[in-house]
N, C-alpha and C positions, 0 to 999 in steps of 0.2 A: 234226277232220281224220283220227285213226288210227280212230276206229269207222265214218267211210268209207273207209277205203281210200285216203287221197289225201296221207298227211303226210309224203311229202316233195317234193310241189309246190309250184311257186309258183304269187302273182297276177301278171298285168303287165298294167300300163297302158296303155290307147289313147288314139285321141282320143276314144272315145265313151265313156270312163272306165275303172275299172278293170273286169277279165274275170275272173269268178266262175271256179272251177274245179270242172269237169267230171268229177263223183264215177259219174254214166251219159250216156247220151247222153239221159237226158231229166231226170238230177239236178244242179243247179250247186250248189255249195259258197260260203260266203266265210266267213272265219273269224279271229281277231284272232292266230291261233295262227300261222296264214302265215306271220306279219309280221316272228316272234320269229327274233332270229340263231341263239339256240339254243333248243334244244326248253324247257331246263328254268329257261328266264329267267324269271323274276318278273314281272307288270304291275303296278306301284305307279303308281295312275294316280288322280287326285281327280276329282269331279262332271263338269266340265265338258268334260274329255278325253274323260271316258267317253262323254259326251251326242254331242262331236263324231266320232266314233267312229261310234257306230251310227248318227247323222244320215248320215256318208259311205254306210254300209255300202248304209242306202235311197235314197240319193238317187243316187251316184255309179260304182254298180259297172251296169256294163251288164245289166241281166237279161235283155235280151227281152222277146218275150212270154210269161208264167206262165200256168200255173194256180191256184200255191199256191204264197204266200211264206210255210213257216214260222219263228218265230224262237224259238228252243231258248232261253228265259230262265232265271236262274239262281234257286235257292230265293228265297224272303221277298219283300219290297216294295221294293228298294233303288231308289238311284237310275237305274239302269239301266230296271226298271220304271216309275218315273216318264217316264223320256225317250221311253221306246218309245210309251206311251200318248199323250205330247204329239204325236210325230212322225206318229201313226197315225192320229192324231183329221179330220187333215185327209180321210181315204180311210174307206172302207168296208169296217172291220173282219169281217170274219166271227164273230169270236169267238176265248176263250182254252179249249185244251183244261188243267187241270188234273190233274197226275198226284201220286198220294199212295202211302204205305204203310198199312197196318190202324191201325197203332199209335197212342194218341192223343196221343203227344207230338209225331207226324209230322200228325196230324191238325188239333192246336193252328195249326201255320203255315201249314197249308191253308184253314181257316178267314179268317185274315187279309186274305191274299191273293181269298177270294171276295168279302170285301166292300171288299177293292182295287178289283176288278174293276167290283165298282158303283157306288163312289163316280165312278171316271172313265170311268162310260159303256161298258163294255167289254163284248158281250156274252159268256155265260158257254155255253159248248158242249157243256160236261159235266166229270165226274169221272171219269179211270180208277185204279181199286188196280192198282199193280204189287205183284210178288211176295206175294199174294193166299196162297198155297198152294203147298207142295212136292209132287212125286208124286216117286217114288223111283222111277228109270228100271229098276231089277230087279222089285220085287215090287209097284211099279205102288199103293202104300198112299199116301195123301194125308195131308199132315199140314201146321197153320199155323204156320207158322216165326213170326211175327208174331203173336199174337193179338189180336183184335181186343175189347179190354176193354169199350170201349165203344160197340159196334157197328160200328165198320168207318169205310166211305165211304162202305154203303148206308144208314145212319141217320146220317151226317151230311148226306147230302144229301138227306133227307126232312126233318131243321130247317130244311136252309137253303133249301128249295124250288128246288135245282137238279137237272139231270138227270143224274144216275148210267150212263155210257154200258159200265162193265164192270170186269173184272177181267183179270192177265196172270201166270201161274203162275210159279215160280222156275224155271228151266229152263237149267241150267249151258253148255248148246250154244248158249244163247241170251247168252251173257255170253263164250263163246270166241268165237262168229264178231263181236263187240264188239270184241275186243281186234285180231283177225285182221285187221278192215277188210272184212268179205265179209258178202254180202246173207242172214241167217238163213230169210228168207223162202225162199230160193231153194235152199240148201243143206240146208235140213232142212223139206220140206215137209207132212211129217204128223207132227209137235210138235206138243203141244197149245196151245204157244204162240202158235204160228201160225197156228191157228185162230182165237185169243183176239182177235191182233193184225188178222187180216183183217174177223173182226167189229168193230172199232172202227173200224178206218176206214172201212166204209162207214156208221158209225152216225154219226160226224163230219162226212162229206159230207152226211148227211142231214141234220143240225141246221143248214146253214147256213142263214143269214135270207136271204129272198128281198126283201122292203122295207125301208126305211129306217124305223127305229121312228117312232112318230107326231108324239114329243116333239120329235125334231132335224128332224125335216119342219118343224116350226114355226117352231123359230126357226131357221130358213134362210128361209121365206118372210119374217118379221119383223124380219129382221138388216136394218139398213143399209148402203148401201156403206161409207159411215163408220168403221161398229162392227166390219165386218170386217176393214181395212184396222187399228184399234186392236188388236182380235184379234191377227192376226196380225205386228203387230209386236211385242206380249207374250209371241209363242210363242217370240219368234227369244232372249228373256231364257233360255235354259235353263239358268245357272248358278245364277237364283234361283226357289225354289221358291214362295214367294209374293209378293203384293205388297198394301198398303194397299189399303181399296175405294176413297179418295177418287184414288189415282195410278190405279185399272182404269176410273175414270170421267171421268178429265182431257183435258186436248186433248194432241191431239197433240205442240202444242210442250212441252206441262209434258212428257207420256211423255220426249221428244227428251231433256231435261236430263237426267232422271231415269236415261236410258240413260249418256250420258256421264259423270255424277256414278260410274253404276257402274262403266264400264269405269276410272276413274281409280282406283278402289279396291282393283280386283284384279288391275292394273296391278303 
């Protein structure tokens, strides 16, 4: 909410759910930050709050009609990222834009996270390096605040066969208008950053996928009503992360017990 400009807003609720708040008249917001009595309250929150959380966040807040839902996910593979991928899986992902720094210790958990991305199907949009490179706003000398030991993000993602969509320079007006809540784009329009940043996003628009990959084309034609309907009451389990093959291949009524047995557990 403060690097839009909106934190000290509320949500309120209708009947057609909760009302995203309105950072432009064509940007909506929703944020768990809202919610907080005070700014600097703590969320001590376990798996399944969190799951039920961003479940509302997609399901329940009125959005309209979009162009582009993004959702700003936090470093690593946590449960968060698991939830978002189950919830997602049912629609047609675009893809994950991944953002890193040079360095490879920041590189180490960007790594993980791309072959997150693939284990559950996600596609992969690209890599951008942030703070790539300082230019000194007096004498205009470029220098890598980070160095990139072992190549960067542009030899990491020549290993990992994904597409490398850029890079976005340190740029300190770009971390005021941050703090301030105001659009950097608009306020500083010949930064080099700003250039960096307009070529990524039309390089983002461009990577979307226009088809459905071939493989989920399949087994969509192949699914039975059945097996959908088992699907899909496996997804609604998001407190556990896995389950036996013989319970993902049972009837329905074993699933049924198997539900109740757990709600009585975490009960």
């Amino acid at each position: 909410p403060r690097m839009m400009g909106v934190e000290e807003e509320e949500v309120h609720k209708s009947g057609s759910g909760w009302s995203p708040v309105m950072a432009e008249d064509n940007l909506a917001v929703m944020s768990v930050g809202f919610m907080l009595q005070k700014k600097d309250d703590a969320i001590i929150w376990r798996g399944p709050r969190k799951t039920g959380l961003i479940k509302q966040f997609l399901t329940d807040v009125d959005w309209g009609e979009i162009d582009y839902l993004v959702v700003d996910a936090p470093p690593g593979t946590s449960d968060e990222h698991i939830s978002i991928a189950k919830l997602l899986a049912k629609v047609d992902i675009d893809g994950a834009v991944i953002v890193t720094t040079p360095q490879e210790v920041a590189l180490l958990d960007v790594r993980k996270e791309l072959n997150f991305c693939k284990k559950t199907k996600i596609p992969i949009l690209g890599v951008v390096e942030n703070m790539a490179r300082f230019s000194c706003p007096k004498c205009k000398h470029e220098s890598k605040i980070f160095p990139p030991i072992s190549g960067g993000a542009i030899q990491m993602c020549k290993d990992m066969g994904v597409p490398y969509l850029g890079s976005v320079p340190l740029d300190s007006s770009l971390l005021e208008s941050c703090e301030k809540g105001v659009s950097f784009l608009a306020t500083h329009p010949n930064s080099p950053a700003t250039s960096s940043l307009r070529s990524l996003v039309e390089r983002v628009a461009g990577n979307r996928p226009t088809e459905t990959p071939a493989m989920e084309v399949e087994e969509t034609k192949s699914a039975s009503p059945e097996s959908k309907n088992l699907k899909a009451l496996l997804e609604q389990l998001s407190c556990v992360e896995a389950l036996p093959k013989d319970v993902a291949l049972a009837s329905k009524e074993q699933i049924l017990k198997v539900i109740s047995m757990l709600k009585k557990a975490v009960a």
